[in-house]
HTML snippet that shows the backbone in 3Dmol.js (N, CA, C, O; Angstrom):
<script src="https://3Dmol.org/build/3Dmol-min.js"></script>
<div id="view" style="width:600px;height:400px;position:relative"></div>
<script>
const pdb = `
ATOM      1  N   UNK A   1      21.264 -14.139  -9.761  1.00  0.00           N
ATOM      2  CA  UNK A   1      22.313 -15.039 -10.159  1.00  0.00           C
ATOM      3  C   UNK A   1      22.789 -14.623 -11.552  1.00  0.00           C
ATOM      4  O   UNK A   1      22.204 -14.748 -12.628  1.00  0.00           O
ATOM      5  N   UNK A   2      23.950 -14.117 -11.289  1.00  0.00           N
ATOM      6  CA  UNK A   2      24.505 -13.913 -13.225  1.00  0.00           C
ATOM      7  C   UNK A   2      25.319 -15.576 -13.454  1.00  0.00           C
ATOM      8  O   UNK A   2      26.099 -16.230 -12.762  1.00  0.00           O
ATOM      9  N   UNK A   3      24.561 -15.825 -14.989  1.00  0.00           N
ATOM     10  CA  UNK A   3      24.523 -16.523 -15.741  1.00  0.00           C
ATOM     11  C   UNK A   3      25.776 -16.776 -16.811  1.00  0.00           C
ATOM     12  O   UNK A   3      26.278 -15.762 -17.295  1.00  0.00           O
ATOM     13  N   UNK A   4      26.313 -18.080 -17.210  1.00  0.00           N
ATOM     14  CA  UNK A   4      27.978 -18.007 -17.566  1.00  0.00           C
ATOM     15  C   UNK A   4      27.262 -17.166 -19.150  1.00  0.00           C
ATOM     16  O   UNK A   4      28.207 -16.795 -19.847  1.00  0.00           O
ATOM     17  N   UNK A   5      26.013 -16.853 -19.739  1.00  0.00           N
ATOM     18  CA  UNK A   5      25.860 -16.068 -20.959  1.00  0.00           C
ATOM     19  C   UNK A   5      26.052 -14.273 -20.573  1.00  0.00           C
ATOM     20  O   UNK A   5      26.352 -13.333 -21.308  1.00  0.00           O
ATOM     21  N   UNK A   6      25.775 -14.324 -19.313  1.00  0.00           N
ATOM     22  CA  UNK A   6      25.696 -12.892 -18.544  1.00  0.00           C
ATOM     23  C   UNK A   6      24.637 -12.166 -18.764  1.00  0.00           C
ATOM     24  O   UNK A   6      24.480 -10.984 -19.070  1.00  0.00           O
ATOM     25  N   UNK A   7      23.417 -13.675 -18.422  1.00  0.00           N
ATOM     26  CA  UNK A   7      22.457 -12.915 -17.968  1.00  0.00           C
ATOM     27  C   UNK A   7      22.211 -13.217 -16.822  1.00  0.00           C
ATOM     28  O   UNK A   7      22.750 -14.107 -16.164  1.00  0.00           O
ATOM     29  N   UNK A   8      20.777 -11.979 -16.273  1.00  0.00           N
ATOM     30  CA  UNK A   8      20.963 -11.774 -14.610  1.00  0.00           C
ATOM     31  C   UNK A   8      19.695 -12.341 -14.697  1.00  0.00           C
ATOM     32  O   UNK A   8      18.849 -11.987 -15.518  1.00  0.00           O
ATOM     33  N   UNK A   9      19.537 -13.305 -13.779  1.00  0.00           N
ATOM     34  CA  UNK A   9      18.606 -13.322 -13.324  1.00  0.00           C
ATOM     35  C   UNK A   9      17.956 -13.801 -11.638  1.00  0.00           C
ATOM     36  O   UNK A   9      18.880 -14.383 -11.071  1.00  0.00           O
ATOM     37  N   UNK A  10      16.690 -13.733 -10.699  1.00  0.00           N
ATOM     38  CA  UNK A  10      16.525 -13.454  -9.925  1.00  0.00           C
ATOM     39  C   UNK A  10      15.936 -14.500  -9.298  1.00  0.00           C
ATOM     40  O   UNK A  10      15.180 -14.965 -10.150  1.00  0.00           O
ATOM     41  N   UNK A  11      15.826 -15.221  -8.189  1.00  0.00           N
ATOM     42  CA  UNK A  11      15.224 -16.217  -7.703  1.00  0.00           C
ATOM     43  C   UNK A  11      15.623 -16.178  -5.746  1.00  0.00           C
ATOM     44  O   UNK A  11      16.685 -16.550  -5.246  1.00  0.00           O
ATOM     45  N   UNK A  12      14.721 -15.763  -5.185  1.00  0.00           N
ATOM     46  CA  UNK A  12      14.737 -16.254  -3.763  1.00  0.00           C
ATOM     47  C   UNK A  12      15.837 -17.499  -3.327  1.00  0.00           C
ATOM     48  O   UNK A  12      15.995 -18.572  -3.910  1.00  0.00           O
ATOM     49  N   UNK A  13      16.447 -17.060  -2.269  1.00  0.00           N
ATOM     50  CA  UNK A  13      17.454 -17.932  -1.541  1.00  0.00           C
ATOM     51  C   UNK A  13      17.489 -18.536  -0.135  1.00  0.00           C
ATOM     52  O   UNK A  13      16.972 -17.935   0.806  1.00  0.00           O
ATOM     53  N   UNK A  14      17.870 -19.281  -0.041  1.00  0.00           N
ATOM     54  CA  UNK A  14      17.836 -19.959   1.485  1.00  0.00           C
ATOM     55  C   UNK A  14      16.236 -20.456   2.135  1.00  0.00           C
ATOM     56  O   UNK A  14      15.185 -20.299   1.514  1.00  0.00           O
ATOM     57  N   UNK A  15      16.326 -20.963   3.255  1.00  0.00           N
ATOM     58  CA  UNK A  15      15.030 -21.755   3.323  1.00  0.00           C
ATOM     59  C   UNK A  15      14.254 -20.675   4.753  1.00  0.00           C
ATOM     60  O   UNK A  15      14.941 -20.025   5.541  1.00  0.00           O
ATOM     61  N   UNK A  16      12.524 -20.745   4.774  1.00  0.00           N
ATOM     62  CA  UNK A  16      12.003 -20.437   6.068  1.00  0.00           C
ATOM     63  C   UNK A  16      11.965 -18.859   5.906  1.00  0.00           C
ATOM     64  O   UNK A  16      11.726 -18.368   4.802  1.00  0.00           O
ATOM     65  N   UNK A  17      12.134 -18.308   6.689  1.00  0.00           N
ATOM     66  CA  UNK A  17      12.417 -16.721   6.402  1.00  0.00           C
ATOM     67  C   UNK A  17      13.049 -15.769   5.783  1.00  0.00           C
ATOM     68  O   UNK A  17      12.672 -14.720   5.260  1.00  0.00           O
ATOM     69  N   UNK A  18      14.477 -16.477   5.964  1.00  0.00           N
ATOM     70  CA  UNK A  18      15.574 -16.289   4.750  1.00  0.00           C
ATOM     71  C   UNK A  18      14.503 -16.236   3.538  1.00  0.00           C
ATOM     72  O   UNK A  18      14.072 -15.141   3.174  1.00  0.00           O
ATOM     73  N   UNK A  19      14.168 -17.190   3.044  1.00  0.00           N
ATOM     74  CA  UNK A  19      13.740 -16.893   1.649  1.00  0.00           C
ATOM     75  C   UNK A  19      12.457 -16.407   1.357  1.00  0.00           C
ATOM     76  O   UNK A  19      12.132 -16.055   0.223  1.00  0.00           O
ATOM     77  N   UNK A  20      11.350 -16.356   2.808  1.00  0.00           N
ATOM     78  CA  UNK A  20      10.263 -14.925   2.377  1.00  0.00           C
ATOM     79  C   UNK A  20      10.878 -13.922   2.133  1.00  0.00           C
ATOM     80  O   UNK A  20      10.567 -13.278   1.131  1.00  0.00           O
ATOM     81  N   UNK A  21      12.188 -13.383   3.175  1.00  0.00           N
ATOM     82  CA  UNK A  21      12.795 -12.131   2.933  1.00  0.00           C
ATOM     83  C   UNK A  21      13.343 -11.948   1.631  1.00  0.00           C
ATOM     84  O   UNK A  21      12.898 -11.080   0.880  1.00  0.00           O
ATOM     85  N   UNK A  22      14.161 -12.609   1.353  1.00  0.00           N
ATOM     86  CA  UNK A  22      14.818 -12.577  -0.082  1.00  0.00           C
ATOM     87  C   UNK A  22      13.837 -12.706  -1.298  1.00  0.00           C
ATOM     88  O   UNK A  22      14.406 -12.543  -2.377  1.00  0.00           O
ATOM     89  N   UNK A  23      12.570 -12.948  -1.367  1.00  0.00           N
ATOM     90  CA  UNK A  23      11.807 -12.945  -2.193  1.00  0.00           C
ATOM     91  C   UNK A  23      11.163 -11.725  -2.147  1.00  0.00           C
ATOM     92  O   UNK A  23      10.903 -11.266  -3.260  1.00  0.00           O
ATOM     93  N   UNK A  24      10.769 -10.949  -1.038  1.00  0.00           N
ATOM     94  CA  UNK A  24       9.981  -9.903  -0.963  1.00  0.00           C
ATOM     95  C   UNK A  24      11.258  -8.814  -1.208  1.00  0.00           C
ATOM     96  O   UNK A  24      10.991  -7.811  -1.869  1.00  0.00           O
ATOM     97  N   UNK A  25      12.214  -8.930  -0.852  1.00  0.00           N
ATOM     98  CA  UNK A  25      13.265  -7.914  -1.972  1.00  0.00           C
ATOM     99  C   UNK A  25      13.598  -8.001  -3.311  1.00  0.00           C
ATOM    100  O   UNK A  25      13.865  -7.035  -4.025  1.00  0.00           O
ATOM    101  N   UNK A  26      13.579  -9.401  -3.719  1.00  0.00           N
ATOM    102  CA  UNK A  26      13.532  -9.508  -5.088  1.00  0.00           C
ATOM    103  C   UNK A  26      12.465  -8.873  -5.288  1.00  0.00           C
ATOM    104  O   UNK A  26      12.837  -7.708  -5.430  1.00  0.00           O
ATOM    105  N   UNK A  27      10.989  -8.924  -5.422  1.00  0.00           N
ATOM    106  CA  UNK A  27       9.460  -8.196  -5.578  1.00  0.00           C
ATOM    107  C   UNK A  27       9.721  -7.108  -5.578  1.00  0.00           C
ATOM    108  O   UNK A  27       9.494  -6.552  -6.652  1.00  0.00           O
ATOM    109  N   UNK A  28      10.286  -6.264  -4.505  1.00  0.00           N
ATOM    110  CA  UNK A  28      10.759  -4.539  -4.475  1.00  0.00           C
ATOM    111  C   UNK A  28      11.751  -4.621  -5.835  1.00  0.00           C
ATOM    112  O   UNK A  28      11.213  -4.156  -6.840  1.00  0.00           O
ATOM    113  N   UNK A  29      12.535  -4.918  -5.942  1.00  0.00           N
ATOM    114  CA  UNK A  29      13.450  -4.560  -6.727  1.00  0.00           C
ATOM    115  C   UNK A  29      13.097  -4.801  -7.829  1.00  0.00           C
ATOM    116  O   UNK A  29      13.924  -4.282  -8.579  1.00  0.00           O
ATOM    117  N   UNK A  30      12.092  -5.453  -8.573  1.00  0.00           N
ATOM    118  CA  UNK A  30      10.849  -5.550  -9.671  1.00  0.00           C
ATOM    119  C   UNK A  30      10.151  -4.963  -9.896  1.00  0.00           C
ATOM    120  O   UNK A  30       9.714  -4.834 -11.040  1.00  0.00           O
ATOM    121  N   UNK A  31       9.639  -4.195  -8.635  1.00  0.00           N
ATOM    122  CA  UNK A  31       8.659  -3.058  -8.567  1.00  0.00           C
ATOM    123  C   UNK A  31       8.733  -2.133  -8.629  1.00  0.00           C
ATOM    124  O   UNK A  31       7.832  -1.354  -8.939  1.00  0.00           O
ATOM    125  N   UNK A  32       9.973  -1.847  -8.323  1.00  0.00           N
ATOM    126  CA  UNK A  32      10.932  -0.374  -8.230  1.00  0.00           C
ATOM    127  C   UNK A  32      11.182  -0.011  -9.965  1.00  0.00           C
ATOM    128  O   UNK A  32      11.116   1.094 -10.503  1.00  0.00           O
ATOM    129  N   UNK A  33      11.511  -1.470 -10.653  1.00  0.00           N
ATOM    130  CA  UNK A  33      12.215  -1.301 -12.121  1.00  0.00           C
ATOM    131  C   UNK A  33      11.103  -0.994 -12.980  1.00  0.00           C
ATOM    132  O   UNK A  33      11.281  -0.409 -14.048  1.00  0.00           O
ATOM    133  N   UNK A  34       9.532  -1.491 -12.429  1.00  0.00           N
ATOM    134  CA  UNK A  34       8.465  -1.488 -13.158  1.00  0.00           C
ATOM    135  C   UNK A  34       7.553  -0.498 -13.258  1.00  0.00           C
ATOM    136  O   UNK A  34       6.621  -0.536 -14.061  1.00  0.00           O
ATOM    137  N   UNK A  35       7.834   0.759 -12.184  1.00  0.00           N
ATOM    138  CA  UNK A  35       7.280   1.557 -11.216  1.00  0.00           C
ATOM    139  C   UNK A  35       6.028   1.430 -10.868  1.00  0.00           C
ATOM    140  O   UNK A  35       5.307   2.403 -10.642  1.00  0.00           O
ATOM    141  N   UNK A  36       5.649   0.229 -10.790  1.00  0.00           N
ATOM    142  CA  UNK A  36       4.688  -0.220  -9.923  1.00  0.00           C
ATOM    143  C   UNK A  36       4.863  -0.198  -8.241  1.00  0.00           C
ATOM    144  O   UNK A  36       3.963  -0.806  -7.662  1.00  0.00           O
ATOM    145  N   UNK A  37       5.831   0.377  -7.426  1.00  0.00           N
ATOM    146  CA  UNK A  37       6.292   0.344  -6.220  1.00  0.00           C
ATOM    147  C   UNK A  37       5.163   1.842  -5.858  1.00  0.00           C
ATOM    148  O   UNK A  37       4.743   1.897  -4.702  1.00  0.00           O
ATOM    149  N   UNK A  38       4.905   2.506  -6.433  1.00  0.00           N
ATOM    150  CA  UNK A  38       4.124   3.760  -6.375  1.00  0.00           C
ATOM    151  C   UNK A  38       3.164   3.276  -6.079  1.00  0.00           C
ATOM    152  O   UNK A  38       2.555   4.107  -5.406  1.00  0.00           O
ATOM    153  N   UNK A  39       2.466   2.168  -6.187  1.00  0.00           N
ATOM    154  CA  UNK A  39       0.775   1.356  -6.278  1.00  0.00           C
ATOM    155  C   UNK A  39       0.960   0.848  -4.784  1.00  0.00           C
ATOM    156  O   UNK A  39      -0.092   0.817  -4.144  1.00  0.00           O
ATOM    157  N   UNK A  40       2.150   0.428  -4.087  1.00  0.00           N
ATOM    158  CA  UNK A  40       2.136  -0.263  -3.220  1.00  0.00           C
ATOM    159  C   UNK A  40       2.000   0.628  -1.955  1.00  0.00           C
ATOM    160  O   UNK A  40       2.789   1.571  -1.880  1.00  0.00           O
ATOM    161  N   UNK A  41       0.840   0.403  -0.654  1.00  0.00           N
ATOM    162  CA  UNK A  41       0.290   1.300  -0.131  1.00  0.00           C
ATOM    163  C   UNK A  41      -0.328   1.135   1.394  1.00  0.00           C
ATOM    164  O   UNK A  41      -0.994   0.100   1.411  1.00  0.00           O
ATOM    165  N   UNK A  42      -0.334   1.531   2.166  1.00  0.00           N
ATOM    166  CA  UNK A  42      -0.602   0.894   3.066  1.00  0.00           C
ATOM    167  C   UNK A  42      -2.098   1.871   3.753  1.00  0.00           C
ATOM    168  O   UNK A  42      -2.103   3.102   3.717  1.00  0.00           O
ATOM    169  N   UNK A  43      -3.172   1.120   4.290  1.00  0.00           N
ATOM    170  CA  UNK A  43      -4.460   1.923   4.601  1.00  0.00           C
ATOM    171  C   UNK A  43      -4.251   2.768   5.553  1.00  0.00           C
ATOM    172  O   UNK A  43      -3.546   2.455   6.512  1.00  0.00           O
ATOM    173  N   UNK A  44      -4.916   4.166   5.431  1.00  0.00           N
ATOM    174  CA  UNK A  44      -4.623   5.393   5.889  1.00  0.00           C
ATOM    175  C   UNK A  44      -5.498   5.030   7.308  1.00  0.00           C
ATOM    176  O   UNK A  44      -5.571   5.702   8.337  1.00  0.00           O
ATOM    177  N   UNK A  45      -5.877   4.253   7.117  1.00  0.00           N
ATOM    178  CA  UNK A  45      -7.194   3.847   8.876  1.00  0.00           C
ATOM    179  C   UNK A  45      -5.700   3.698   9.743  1.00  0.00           C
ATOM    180  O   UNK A  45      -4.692   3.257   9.191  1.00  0.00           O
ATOM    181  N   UNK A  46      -5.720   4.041  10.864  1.00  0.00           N
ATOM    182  CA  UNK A  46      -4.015   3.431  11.455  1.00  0.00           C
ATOM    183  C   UNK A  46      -4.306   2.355  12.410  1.00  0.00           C
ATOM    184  O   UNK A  46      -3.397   1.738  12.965  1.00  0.00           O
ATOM    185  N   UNK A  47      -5.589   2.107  12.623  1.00  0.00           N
ATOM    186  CA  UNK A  47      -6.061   1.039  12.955  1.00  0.00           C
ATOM    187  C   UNK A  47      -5.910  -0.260  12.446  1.00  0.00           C
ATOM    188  O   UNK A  47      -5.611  -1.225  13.150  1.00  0.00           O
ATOM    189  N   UNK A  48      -6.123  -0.309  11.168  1.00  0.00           N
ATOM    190  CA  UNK A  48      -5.876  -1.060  10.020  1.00  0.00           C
ATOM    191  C   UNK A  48      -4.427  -1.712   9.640  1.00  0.00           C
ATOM    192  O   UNK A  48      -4.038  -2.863   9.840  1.00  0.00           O
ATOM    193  N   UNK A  49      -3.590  -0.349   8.883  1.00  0.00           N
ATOM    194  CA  UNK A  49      -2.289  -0.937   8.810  1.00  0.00           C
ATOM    195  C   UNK A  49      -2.485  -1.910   7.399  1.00  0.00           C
ATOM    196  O   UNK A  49      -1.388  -2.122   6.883  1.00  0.00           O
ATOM    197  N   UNK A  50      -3.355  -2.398   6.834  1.00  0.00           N
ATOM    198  CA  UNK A  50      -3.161  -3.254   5.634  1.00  0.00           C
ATOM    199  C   UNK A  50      -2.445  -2.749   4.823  1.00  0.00           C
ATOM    200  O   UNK A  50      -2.333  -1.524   4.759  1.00  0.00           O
ATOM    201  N   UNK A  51      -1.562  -3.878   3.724  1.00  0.00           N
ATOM    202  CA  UNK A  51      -0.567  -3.144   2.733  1.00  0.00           C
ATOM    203  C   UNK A  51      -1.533  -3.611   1.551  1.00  0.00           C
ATOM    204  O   UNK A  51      -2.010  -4.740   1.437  1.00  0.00           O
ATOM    205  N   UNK A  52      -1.732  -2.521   0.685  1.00  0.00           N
ATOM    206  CA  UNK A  52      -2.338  -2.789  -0.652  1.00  0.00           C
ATOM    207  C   UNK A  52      -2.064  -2.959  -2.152  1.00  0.00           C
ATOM    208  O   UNK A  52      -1.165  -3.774  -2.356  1.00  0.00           O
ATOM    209  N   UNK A  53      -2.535  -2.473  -3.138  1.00  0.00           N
ATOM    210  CA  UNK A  53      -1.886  -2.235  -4.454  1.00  0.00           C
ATOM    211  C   UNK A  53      -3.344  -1.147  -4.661  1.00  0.00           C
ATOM    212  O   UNK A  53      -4.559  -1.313  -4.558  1.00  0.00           O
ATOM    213  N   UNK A  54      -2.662  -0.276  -4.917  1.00  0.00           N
ATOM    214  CA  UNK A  54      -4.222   1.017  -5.044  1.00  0.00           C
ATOM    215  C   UNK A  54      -3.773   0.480  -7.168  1.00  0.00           C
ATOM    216  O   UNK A  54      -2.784   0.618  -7.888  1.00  0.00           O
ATOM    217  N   UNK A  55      -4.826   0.033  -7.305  1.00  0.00           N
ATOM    218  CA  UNK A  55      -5.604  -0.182  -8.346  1.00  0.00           C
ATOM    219  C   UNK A  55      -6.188   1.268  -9.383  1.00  0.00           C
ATOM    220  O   UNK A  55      -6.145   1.318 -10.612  1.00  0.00           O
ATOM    221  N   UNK A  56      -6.832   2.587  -8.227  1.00  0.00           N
ATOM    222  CA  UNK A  56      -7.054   3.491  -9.119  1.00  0.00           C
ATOM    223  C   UNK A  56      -6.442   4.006 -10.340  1.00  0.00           C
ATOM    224  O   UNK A  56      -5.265   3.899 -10.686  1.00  0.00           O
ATOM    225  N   UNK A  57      -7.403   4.576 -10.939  1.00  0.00           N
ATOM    226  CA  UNK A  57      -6.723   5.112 -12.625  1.00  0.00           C
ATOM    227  C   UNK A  57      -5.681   6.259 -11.956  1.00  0.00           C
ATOM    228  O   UNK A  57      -4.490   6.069 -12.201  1.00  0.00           O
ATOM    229  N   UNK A  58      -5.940   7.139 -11.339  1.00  0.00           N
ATOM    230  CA  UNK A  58      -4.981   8.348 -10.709  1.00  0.00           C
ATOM    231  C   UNK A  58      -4.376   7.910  -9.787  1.00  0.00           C
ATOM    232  O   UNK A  58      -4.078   8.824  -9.017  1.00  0.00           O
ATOM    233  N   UNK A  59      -4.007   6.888  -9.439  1.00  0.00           N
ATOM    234  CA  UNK A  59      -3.201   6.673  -8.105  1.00  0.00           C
ATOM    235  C   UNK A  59      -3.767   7.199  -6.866  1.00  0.00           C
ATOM    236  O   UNK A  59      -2.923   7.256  -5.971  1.00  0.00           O
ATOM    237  N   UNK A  60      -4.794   7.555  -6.575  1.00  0.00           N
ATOM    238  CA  UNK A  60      -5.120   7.982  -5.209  1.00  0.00           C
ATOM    239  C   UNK A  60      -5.424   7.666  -4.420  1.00  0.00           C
ATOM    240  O   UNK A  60      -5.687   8.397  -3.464  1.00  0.00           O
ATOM    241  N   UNK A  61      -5.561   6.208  -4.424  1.00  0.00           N
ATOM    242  CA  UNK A  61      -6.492   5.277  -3.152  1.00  0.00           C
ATOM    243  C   UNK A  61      -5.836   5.592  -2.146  1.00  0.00           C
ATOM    244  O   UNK A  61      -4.715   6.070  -2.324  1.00  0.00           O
ATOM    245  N   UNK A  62      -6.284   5.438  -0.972  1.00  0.00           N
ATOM    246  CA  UNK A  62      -5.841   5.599   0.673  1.00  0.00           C
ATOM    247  C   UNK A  62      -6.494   4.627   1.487  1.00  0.00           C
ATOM    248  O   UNK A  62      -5.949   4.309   2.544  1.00  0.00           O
ATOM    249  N   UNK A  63      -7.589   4.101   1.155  1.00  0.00           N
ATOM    250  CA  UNK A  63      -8.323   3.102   2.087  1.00  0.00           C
ATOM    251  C   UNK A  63      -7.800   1.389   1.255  1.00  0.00           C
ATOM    252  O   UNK A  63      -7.805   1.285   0.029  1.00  0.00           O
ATOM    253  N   UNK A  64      -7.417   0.278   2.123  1.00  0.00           N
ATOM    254  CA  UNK A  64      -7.257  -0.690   1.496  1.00  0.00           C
ATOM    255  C   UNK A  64      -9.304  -1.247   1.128  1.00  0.00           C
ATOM    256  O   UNK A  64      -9.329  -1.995   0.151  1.00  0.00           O
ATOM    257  N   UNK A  65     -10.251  -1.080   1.516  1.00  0.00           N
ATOM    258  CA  UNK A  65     -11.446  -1.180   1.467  1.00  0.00           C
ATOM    259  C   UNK A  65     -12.428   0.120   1.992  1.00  0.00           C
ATOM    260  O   UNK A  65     -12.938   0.345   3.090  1.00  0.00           O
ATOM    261  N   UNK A  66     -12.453   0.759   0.893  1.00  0.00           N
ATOM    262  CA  UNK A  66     -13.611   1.696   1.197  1.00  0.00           C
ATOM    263  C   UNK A  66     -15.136   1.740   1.908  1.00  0.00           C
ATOM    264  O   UNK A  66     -15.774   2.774   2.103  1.00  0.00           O
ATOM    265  N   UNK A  67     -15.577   0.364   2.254  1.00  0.00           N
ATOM    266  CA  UNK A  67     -16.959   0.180   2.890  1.00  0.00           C
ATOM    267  C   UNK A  67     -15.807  -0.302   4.073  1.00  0.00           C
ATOM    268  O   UNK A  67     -16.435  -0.093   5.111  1.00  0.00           O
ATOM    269  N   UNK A  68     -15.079  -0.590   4.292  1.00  0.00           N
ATOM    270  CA  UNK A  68     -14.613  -1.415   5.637  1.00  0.00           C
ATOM    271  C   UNK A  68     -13.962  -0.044   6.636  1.00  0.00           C
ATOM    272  O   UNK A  68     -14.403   0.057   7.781  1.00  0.00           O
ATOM    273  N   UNK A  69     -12.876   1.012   6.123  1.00  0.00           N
ATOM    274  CA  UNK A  69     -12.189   1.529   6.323  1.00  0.00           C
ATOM    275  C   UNK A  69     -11.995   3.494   6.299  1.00  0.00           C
ATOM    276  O   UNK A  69     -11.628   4.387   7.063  1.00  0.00           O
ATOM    277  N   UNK A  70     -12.633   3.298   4.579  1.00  0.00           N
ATOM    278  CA  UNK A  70     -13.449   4.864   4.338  1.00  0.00           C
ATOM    279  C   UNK A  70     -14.075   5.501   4.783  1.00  0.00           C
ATOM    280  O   UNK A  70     -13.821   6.568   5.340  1.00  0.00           O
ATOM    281  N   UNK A  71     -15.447   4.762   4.571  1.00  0.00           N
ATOM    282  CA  UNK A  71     -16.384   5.042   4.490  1.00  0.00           C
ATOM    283  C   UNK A  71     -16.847   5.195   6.938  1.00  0.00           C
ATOM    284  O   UNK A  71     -17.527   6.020   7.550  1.00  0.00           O
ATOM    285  N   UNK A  72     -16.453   4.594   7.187  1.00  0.00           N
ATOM    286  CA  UNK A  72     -16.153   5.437   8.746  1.00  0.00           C
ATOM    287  C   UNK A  72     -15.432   6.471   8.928  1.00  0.00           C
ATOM    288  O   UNK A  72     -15.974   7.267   9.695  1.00  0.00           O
ATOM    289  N   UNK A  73     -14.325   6.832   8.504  1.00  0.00           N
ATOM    290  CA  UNK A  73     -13.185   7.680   8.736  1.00  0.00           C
ATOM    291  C   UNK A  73     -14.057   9.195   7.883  1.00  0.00           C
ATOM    292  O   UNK A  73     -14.073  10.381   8.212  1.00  0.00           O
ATOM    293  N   UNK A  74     -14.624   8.551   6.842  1.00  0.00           N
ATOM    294  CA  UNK A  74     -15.476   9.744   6.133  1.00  0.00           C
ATOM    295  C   UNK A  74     -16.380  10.608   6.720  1.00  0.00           C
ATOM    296  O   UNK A  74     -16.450  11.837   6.744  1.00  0.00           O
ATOM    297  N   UNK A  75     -17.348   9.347   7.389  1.00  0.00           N
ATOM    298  CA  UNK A  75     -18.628   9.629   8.070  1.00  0.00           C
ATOM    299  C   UNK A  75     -18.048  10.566   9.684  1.00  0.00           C
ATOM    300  O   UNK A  75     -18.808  11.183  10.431  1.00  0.00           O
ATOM    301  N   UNK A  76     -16.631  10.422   9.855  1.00  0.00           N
ATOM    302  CA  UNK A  76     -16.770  10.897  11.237  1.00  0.00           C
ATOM    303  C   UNK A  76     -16.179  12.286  10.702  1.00  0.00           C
ATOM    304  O   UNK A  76     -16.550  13.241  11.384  1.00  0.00           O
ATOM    305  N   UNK A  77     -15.425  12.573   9.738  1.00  0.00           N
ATOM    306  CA  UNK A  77     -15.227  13.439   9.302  1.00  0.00           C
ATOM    307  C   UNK A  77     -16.104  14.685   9.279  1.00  0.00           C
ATOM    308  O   UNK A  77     -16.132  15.835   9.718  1.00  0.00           O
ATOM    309  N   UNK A  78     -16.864  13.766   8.468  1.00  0.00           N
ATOM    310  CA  UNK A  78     -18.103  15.021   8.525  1.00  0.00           C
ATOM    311  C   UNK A  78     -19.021  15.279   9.570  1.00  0.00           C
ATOM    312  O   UNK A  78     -19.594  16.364   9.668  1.00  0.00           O
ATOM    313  N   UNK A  79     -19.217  14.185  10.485  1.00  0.00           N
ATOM    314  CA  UNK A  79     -20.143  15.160  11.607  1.00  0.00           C
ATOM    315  C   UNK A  79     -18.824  15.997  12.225  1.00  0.00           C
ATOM    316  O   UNK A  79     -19.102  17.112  12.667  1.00  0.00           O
ATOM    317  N   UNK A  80     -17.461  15.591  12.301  1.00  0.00           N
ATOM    318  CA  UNK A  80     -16.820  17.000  13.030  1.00  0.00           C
ATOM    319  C   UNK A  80     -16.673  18.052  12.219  1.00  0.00           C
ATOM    320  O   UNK A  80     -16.116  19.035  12.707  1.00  0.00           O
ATOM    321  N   UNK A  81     -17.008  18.098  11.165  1.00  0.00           N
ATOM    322  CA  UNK A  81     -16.844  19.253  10.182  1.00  0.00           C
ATOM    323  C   UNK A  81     -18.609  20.009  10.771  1.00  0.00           C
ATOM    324  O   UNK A  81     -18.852  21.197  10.982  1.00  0.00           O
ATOM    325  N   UNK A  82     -19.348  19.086  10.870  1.00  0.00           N
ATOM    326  CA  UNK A  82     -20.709  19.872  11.351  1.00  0.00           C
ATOM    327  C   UNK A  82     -21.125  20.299  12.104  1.00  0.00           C
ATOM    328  O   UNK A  82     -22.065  21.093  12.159  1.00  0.00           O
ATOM    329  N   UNK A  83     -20.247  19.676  13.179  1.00  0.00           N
ATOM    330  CA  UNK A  83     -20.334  20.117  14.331  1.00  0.00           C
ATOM    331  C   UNK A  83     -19.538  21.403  14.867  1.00  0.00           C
ATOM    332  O   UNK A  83     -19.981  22.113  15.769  1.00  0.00           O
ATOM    333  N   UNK A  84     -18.209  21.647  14.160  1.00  0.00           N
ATOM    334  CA  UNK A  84     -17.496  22.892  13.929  1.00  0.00           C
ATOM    335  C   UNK A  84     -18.383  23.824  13.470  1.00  0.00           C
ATOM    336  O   UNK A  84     -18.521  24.900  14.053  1.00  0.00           O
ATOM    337  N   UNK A  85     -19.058  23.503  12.396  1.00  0.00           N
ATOM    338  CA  UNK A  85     -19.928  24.541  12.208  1.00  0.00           C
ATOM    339  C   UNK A  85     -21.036  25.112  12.680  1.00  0.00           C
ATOM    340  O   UNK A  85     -21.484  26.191  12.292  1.00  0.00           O
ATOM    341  N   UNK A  86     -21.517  24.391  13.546  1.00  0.00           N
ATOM    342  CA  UNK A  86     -22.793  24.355  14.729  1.00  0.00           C
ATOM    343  C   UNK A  86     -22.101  25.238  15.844  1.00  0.00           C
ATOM    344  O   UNK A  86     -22.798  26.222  16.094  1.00  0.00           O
ATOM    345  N   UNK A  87     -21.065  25.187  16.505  1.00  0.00           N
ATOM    346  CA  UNK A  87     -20.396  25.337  17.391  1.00  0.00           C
ATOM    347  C   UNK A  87     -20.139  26.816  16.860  1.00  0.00           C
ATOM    348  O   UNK A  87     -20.340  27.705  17.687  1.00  0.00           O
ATOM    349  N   UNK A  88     -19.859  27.071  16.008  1.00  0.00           N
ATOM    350  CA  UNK A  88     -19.078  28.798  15.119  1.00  0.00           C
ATOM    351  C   UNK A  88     -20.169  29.044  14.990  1.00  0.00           C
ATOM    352  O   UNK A  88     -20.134  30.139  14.429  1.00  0.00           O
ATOM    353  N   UNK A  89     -21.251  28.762  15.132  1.00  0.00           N
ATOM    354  CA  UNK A  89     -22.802  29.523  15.252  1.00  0.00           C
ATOM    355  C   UNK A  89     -22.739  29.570  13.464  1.00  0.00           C
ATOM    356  O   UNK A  89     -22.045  30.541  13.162  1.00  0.00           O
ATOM    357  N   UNK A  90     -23.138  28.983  12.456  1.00  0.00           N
ATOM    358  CA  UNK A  90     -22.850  29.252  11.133  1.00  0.00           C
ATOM    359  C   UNK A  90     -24.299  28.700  10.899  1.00  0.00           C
ATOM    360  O   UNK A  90     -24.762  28.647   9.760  1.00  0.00           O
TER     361      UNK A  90
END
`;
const viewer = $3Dmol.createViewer("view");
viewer.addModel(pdb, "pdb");
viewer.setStyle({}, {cartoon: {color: "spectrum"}});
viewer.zoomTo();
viewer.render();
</script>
């Protein structure tokens, strides 16, 4: 809403869905200005699907919960990595 001083400012509109939607674009368009939109993330499990805020110091998170989500996807990782190598006679 611009303001008769001409300032802008932002507030969700209309009622019910209308205004989850219009609020969760206002949020992007906050997040985008803050570059906090980079944090916003969704878990690499595709099972999962959760949307997160990766918290890490480097930006690298991929799991929304690492004991829930990781830490399986890890573990299967590596027996097929061991088992590749069992298999290549190594």
């Amino acid at each position: 809403m611009l303001a008769t001083d001409g300032t802008l400012s932002l507030a969700p509109h209309g009622q019910g869905a209308e205004w989850i939607g219009s609020a969760v674009l206002g949020e992007s368009l906050l997040a985008r200005r803050d570059d906090t939109w980079r944090r916003l993330k969704v878990c690499r499990n595709t099972a999962c699907g959760v949307a997160f805020y990766d918290r890490s110091r480097n930006n690298n998170g991929v799991w929304h919960a690492v004991r829930k989500c990781g830490n399986p996807a890890n573990l299967r990782a590596s027996r097929a990595r061991k088992a590749e190598d069992t298999d290549s006679g190594r």
